[in-house]
BALOBA-1460 file (C-alpha; in Angstrom, 3 decimals):
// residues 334
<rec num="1" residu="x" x="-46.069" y="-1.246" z="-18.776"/>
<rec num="2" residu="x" x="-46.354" y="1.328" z="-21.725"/>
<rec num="3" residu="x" x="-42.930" y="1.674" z="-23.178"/>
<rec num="4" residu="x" x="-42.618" y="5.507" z="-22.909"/>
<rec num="5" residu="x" x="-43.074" y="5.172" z="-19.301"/>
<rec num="6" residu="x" x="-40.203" y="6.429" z="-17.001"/>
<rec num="7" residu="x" x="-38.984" y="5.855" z="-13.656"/>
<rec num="8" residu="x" x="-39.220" y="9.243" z="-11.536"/>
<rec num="9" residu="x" x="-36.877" y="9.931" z="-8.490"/>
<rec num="10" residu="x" x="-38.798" y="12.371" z="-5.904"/>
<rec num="11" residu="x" x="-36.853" y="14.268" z="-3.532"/>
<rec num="12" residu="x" x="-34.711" y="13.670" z="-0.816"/>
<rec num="13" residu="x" x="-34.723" y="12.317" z="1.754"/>
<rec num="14" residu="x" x="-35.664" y="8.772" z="0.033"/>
<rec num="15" residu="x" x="-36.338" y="6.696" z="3.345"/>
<rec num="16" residu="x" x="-37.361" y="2.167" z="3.163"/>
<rec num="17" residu="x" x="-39.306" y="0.541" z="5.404"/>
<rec num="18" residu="x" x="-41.157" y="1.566" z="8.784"/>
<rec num="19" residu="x" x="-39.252" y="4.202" z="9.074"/>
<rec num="20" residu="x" x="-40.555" y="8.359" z="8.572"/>
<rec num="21" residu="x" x="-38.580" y="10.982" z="8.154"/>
<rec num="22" residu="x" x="-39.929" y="11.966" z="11.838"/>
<rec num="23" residu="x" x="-38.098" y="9.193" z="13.248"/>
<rec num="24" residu="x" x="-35.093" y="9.970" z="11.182"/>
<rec num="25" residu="x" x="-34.813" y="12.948" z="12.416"/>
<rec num="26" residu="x" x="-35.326" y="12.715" z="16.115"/>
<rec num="27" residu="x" x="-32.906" y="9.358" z="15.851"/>
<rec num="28" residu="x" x="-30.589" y="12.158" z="14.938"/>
<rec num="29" residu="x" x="-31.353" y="14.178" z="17.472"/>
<rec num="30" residu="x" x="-30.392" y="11.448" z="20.428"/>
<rec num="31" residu="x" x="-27.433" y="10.931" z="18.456"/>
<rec num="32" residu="x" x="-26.130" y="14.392" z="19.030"/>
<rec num="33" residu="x" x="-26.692" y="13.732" z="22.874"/>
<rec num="34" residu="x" x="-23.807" y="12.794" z="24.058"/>
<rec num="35" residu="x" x="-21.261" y="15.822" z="21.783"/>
<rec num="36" residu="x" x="-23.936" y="18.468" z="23.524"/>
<rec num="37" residu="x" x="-23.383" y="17.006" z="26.854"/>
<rec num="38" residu="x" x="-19.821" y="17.334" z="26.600"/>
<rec num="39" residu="x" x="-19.783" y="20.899" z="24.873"/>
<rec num="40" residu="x" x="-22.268" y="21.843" z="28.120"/>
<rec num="41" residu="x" x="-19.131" y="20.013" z="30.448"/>
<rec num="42" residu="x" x="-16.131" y="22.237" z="28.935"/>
<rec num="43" residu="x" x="-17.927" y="25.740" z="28.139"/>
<rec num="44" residu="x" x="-19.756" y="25.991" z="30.485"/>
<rec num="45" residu="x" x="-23.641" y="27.059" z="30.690"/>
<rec num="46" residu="x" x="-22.659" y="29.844" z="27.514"/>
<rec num="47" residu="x" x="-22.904" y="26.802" z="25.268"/>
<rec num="48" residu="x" x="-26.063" y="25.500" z="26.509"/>
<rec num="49" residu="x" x="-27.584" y="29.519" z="26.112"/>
<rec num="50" residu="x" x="-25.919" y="29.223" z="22.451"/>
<rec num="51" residu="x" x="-27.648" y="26.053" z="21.327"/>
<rec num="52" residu="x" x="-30.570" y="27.100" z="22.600"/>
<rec num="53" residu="x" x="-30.399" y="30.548" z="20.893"/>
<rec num="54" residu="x" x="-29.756" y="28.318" z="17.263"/>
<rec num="55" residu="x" x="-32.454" y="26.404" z="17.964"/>
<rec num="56" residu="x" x="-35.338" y="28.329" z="19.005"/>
<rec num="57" residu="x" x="-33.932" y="30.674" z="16.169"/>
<rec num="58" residu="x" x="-33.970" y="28.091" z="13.274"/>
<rec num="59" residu="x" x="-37.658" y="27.297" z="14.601"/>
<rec num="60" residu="x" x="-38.898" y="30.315" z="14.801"/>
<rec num="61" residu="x" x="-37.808" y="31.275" z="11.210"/>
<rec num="62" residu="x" x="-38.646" y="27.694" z="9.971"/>
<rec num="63" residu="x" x="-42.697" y="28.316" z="11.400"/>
<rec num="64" residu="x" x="-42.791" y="32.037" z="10.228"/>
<rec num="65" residu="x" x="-40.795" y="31.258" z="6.789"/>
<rec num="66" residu="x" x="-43.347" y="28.174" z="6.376"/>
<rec num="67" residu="x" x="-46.442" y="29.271" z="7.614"/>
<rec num="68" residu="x" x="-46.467" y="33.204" z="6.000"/>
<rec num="69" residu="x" x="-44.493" y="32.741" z="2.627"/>
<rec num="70" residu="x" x="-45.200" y="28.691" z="1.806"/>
<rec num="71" residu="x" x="-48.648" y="29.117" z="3.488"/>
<rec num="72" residu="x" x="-48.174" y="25.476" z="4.682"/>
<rec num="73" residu="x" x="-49.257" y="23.849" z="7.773"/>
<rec num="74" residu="x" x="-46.671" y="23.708" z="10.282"/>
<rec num="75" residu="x" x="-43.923" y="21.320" z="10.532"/>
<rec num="76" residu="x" x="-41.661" y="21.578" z="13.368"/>
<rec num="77" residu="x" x="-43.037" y="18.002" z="14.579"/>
<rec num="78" residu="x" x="-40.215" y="16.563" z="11.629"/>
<rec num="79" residu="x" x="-37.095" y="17.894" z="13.669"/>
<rec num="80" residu="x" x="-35.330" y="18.758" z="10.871"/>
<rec num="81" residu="x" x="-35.125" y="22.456" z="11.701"/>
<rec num="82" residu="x" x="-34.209" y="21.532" z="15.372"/>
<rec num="83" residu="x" x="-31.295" y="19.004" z="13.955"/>
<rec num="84" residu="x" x="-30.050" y="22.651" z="11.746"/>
<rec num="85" residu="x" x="-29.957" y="24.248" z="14.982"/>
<rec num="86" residu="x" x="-28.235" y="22.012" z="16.829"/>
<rec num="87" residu="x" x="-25.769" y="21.524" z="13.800"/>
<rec num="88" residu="x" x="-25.107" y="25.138" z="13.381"/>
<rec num="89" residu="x" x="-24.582" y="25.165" z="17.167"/>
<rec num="90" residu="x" x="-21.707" y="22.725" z="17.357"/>
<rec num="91" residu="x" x="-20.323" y="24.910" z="14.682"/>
<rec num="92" residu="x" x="-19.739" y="28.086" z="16.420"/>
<rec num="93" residu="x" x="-17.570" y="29.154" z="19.051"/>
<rec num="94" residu="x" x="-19.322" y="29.342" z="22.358"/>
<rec num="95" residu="x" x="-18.545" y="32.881" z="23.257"/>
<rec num="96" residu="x" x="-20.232" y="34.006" z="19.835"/>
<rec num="97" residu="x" x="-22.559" y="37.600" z="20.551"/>
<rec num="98" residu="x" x="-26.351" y="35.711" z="20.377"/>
<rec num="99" residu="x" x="-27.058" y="37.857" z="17.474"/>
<rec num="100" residu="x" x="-24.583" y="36.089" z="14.851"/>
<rec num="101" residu="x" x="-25.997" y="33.197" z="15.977"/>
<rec num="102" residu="x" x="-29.168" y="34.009" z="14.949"/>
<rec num="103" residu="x" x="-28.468" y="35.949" z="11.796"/>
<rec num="104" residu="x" x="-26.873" y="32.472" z="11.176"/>
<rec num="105" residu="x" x="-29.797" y="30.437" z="11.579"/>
<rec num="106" residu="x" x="-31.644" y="33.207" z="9.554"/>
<rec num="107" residu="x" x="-29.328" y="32.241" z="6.442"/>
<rec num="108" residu="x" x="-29.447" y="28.287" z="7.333"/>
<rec num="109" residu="x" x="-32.818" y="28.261" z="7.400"/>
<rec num="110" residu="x" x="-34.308" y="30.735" z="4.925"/>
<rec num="111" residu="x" x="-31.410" y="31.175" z="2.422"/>
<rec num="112" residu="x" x="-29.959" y="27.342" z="2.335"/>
<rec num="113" residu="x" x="-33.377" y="25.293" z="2.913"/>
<rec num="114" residu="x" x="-36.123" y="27.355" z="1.859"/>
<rec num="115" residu="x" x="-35.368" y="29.227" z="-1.206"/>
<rec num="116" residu="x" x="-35.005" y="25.758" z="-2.438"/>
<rec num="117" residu="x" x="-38.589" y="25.013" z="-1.764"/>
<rec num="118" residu="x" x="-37.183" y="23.553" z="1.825"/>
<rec num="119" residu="x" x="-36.669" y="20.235" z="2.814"/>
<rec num="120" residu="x" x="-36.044" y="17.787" z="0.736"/>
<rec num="121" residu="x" x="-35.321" y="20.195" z="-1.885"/>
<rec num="122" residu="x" x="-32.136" y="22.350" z="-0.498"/>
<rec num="123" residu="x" x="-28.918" y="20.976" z="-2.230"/>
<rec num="124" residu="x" x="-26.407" y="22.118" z="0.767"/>
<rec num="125" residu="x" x="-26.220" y="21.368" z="4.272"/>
<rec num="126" residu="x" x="-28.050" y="24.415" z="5.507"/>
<rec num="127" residu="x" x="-26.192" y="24.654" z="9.220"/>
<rec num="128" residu="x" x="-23.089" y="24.564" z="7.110"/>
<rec num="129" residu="x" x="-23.966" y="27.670" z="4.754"/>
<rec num="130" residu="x" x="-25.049" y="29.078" z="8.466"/>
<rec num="131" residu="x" x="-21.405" y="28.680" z="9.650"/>
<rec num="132" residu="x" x="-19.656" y="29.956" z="6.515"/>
<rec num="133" residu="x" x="-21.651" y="32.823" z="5.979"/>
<rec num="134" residu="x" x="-20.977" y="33.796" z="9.771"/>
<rec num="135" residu="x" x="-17.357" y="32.811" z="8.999"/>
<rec num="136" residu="x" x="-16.858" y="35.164" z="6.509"/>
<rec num="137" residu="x" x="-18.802" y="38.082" z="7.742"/>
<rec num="138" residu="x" x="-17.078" y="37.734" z="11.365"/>
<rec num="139" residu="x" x="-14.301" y="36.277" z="10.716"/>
<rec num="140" residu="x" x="-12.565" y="37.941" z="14.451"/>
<rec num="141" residu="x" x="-15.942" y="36.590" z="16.581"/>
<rec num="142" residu="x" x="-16.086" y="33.046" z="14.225"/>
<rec num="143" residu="x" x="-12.143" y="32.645" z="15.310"/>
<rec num="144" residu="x" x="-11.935" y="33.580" z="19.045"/>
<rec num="145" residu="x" x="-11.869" y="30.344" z="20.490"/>
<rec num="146" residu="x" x="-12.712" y="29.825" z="24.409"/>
<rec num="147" residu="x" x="-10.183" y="27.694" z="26.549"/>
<rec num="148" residu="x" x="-12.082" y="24.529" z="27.917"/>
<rec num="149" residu="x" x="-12.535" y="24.253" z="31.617"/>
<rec num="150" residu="x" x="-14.868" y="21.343" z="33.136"/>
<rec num="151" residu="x" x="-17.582" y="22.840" z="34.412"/>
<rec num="152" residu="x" x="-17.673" y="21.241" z="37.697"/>
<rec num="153" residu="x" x="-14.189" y="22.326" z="38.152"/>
<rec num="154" residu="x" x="-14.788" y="25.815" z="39.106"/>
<rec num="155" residu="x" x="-15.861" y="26.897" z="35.609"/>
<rec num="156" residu="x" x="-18.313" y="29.557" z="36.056"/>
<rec num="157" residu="x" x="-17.383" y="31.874" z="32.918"/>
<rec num="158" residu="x" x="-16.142" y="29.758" z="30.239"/>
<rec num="159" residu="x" x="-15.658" y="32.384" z="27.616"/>
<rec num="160" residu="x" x="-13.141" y="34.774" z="29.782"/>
<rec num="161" residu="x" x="-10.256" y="33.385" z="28.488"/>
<rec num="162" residu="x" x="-9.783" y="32.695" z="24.798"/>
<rec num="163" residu="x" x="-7.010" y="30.773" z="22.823"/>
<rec num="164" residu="x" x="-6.481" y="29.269" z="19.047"/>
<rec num="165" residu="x" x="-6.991" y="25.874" z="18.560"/>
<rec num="166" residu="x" x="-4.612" y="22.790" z="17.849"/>
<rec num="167" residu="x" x="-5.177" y="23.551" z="13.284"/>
<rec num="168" residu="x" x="-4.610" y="27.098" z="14.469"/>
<rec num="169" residu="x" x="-1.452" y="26.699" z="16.579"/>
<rec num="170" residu="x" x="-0.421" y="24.051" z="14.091"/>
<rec num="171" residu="x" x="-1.114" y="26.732" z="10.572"/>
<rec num="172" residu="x" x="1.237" y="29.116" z="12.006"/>
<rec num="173" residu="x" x="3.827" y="27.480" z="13.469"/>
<rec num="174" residu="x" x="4.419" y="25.699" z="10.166"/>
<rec num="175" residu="x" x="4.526" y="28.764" z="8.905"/>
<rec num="176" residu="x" x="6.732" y="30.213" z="11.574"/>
<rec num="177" residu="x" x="9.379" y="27.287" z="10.438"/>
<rec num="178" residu="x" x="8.199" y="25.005" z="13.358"/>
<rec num="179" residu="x" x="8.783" y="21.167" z="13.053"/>
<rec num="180" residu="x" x="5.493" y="19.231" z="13.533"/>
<rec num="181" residu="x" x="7.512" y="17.895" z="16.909"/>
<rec num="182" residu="x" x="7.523" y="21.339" z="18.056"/>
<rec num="183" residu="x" x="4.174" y="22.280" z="17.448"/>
<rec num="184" residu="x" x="2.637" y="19.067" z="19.235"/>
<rec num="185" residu="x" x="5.159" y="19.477" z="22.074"/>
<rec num="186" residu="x" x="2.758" y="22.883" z="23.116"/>
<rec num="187" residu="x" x="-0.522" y="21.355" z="22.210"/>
<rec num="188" residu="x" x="-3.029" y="18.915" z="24.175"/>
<rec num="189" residu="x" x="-1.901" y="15.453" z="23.919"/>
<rec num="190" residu="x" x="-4.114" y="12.977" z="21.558"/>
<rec num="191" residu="x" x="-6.377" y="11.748" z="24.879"/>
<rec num="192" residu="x" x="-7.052" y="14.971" z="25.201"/>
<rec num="193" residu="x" x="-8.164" y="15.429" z="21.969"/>
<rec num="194" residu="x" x="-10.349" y="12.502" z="21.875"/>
<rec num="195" residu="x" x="-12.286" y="13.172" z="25.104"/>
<rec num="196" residu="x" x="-12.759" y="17.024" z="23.981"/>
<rec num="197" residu="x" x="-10.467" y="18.971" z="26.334"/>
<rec num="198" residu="x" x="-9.182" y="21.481" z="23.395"/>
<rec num="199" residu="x" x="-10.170" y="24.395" z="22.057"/>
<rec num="200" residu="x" x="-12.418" y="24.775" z="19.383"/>
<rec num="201" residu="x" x="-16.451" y="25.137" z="18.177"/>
<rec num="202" residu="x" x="-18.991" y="23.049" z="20.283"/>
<rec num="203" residu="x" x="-19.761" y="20.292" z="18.890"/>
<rec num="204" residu="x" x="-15.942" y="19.455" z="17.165"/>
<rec num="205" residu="x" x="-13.731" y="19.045" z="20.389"/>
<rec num="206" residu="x" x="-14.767" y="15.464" z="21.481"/>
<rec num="207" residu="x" x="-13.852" y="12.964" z="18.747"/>
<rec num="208" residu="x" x="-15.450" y="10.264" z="21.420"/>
<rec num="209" residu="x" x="-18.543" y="11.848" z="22.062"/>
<rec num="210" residu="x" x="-18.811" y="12.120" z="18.319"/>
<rec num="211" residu="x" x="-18.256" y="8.566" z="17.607"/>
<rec num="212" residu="x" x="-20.892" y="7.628" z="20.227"/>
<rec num="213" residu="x" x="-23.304" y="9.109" z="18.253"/>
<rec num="214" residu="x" x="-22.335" y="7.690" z="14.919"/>
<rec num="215" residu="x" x="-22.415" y="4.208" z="16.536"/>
<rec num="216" residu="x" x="-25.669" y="4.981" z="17.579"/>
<rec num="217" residu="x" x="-27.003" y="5.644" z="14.501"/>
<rec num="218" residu="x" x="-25.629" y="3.254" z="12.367"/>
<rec num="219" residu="x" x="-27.160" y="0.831" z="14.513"/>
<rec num="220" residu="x" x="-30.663" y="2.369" z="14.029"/>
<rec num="221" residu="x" x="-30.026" y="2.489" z="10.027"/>
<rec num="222" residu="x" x="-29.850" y="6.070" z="9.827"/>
<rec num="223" residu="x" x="-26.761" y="6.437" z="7.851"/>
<rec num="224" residu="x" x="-24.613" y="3.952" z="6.649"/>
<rec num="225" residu="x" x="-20.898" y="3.590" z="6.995"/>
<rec num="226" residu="x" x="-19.845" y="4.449" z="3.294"/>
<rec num="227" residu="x" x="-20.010" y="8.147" z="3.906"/>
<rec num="228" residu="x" x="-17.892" y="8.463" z="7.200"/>
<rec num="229" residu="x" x="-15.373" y="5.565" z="6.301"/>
<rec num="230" residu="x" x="-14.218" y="7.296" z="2.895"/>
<rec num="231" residu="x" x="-14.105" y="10.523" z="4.469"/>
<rec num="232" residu="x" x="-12.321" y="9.668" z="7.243"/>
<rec num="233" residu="x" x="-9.728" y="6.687" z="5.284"/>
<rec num="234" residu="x" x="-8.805" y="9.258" z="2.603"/>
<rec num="235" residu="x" x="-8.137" y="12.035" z="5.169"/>
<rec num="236" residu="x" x="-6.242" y="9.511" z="7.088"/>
<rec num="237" residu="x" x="-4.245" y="8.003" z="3.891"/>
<rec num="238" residu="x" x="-3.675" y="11.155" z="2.018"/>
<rec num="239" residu="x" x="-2.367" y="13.235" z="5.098"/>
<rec num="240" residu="x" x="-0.125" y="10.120" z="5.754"/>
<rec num="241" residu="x" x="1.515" y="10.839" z="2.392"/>
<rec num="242" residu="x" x="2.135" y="14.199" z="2.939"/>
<rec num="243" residu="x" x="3.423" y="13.846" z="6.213"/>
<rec num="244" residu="x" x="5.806" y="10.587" z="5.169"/>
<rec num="245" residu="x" x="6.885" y="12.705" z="2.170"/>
<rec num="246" residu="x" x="7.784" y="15.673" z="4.562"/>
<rec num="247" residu="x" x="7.572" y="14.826" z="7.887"/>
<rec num="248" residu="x" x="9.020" y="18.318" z="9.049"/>
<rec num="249" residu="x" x="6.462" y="20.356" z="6.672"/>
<rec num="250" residu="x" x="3.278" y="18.500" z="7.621"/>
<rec num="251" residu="x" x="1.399" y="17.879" z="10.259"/>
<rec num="252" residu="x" x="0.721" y="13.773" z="10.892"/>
<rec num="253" residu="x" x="-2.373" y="12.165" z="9.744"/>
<rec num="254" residu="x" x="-4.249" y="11.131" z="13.485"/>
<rec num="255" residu="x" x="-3.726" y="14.971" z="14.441"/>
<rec num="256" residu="x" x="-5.692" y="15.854" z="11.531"/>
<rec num="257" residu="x" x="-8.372" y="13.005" z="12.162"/>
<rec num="258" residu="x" x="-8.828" y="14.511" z="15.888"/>
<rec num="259" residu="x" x="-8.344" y="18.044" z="15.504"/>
<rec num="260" residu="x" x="-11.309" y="20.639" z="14.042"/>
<rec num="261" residu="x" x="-14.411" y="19.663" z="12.491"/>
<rec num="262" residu="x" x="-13.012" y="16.546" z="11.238"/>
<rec num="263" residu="x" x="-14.954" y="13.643" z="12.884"/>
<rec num="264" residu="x" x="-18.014" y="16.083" z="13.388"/>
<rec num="265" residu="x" x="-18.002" y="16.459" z="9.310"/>
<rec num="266" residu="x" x="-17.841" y="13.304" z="8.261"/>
<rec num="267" residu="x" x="-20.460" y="11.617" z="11.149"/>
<rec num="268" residu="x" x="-23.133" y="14.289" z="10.976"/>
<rec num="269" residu="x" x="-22.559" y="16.848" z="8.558"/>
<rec num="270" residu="x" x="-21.633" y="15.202" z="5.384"/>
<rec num="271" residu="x" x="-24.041" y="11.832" z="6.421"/>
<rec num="272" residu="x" x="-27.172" y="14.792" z="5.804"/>
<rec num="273" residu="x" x="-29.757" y="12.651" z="3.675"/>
<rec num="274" residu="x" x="-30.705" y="15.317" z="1.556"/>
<rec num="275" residu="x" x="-27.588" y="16.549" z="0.430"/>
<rec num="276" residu="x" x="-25.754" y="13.820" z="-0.192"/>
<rec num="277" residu="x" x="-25.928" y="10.709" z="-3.071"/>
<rec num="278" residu="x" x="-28.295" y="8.207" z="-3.062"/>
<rec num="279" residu="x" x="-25.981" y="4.991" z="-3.985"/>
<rec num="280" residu="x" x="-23.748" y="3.478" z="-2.269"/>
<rec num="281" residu="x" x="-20.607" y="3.874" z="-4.686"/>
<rec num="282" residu="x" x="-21.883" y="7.772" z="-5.145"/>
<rec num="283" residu="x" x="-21.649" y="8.102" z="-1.514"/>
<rec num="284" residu="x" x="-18.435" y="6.346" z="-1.821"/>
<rec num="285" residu="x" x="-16.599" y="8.744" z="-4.030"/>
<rec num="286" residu="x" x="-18.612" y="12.077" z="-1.860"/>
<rec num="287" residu="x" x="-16.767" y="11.021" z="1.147"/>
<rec num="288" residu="x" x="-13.217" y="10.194" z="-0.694"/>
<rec num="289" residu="x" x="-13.714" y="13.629" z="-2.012"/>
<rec num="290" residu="x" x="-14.674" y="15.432" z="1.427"/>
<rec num="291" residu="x" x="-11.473" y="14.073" z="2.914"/>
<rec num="292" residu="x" x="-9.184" y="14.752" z="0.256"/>
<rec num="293" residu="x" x="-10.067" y="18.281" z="-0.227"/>
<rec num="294" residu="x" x="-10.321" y="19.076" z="3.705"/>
<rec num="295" residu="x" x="-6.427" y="17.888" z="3.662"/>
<rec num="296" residu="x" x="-5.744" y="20.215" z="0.557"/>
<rec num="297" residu="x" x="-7.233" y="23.125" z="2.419"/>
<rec num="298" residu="x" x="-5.875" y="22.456" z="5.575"/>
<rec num="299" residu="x" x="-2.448" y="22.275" z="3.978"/>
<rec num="300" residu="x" x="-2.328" y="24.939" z="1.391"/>
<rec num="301" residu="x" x="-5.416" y="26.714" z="1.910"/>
<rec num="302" residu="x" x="-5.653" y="29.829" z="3.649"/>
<rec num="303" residu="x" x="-8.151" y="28.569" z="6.412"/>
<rec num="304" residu="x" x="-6.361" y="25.916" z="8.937"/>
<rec num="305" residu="x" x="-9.704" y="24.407" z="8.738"/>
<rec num="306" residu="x" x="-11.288" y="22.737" z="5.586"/>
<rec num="307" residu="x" x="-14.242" y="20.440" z="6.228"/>
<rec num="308" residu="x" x="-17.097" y="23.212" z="6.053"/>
<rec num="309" residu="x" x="-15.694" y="24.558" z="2.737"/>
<rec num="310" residu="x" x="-14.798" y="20.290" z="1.798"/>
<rec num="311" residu="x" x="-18.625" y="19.520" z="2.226"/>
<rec num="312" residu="x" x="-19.929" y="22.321" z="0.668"/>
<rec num="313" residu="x" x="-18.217" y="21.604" z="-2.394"/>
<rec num="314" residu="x" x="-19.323" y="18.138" z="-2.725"/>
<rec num="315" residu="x" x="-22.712" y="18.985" z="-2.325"/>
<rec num="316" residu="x" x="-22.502" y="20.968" z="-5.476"/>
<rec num="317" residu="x" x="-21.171" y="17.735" z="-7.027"/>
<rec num="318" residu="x" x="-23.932" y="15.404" z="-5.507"/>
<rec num="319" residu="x" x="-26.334" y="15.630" z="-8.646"/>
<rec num="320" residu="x" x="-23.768" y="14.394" z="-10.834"/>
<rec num="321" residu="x" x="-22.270" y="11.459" z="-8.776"/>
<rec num="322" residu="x" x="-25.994" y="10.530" z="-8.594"/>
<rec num="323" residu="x" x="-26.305" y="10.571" z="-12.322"/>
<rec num="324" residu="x" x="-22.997" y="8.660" z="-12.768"/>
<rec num="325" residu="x" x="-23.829" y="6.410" z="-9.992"/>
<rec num="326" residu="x" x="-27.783" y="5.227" z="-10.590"/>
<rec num="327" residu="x" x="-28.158" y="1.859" z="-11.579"/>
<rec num="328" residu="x" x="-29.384" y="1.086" z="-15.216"/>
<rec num="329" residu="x" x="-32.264" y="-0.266" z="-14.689"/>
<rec num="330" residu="x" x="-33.643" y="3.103" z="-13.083"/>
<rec num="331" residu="x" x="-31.925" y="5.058" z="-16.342"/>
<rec num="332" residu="x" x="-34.123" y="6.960" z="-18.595"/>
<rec num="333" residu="x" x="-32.425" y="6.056" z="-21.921"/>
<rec num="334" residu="x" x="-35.518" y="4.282" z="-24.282"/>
């Protein structure tokens, strides 16, 4: 081999084996089964119209964006626009006008994937950059939070009554000078919480559901545990020191593990291929860093919630965790 030779990284997603990105994708896709199902069982038939909304949206834009501006064959066939949909689905409240959805899935899809040449290519998680953007343009709709009701037990509208969720109720009674005792003393118990009966976005309230689907695809090789254990382990260990430090200022370190976007982030969100490091050390210190920041915001933010804005930020950090993180041997130094 000449000596001037280099070794050159293409871009993401880098996938081994038999596998395609195809059958990435759509492995996904079954993964996210069993949250949907759930979502459809406590909202009601609104969040099955929502999800649908996202994704026919994010494929419509993805064939139109691709085949008119790229002038590329179409590629729906990958699933990785339906996977955005979906995403940016679980992400929203279910009562959400079908208009912000799809202004949503506008931005996922043309502003986060394709002005960066699309996939592959797009450094954050597009559904995410859907939900903020949304969040901060309507922040009243992106906050008015349905009250779960099975929909087999008489749950025809499940958008008619609305309510904050458990971060919510949690944010301001802390501020209001509640004890954490107080707070959980009005909100669902932690079974609750883990089978999905709370309020809260689609895809978020079922921490089971969730975990069903990360089993599922760390059995097929899809993602790998580094991600989701740091994430989750430093959320776990640093809101443990703030609540042992001040267990009457802070909320206790399983309620932040089941409550919000927390086990949705750091299974499917901050697991994307593309946007987040290639070795397993980087992805190591992306997932210590999601979970430590979602506690800071959490805590002493102004959002209750933090995992959106936690991912986000890492992904601008993902090029240089790669570069601190590559093996030698695939270094460019002569």
């Amino acid at each position: 081999m000449a000596e001037n030779t280099k070794w050159v990284v293409s871009g993401a997603p880098h996938i081994h084996g038999s596998e395609s990105i195809t059958k990435i994708m759509w492995g996904v896709v079954i993964a996210l089964i069993p949250t949907f199902l759930v979502s459809v069982y406590f909202f009601g038939l609104r969040a099955l119209a929502l999800t649908l909304v996202t994704v026919a949206s994010c494929l419509l834009f993805e064939f139109l964006i691709n085949r008119f501006l790229f002038k590329r064959p179409c590629c729906l066939g990958d699933g990785s626009a339906m996977i955005t949909g979906l995403l940016l689905a679980f992400n929203l409240p279910s009562n959400l006008p079908f208009w912000m959805a799809i202004v949503g899935s506008l931005i996922a899809i043309g502003v986060a994937k394709w002005a960066y040449g699309g996939l592959g290519t797009n450094p954050f998680n597009p559904a995410l950059v859907g939900r903020v953007f949304l969040l901060i343009s309507f922040p009243v709709a992106m906050t008015t939070w349905p009250v779960p009701k099975p929909l087999f037990g008489g749950n025809a509208v499940a958008d008619a009554i609305t309510g904050p969720t458990p971060l919510a109720l949690a944010k301001e009674g802390l501020k209001a000078g509640q004890t954490p005792d107080q707070i959980l003393g009005g909100l669902p118990g932690y079974g609750d919480m883990l089978l999905g009966n709370m309020g809260g976005s689609l895809g978020e309230i079922s921490a089971i559901a969730i975990l069903l689907g990360g089993i599922y695809m760390l059995c097929r090789r899809i993602i790998t545990w580094h991600i989701p254990v740091a994430f989750l382990g430093t959320a776990f260990i640093f809101g443990g020191i703030l609540w042992l430090a001040a267990p009457d200022q802070f909320m206790d370190p399983v309620f932040h593990l089941l409550s919000g976007g927390m086990m949705l982030g750091a299974v499917f969100m901050a697991t994307d291929m593309v946007t987040s490091p290639m070795t397993k050390t980087g992805k190591l210190i992306f997932g210590a860093g999601c979970g430590l920041l979602t506690i800071l915001i959490r805590n002493f933010g102004a959002y209750p919630e933090g995992v959106s804005f936690a991912i986000l930020i890492m992904n601008a950090f993902v090029p240089l965790i790669n570069r601190g993180t590559t093996p030698k041997r695939f270094a460019n130094a002569k």
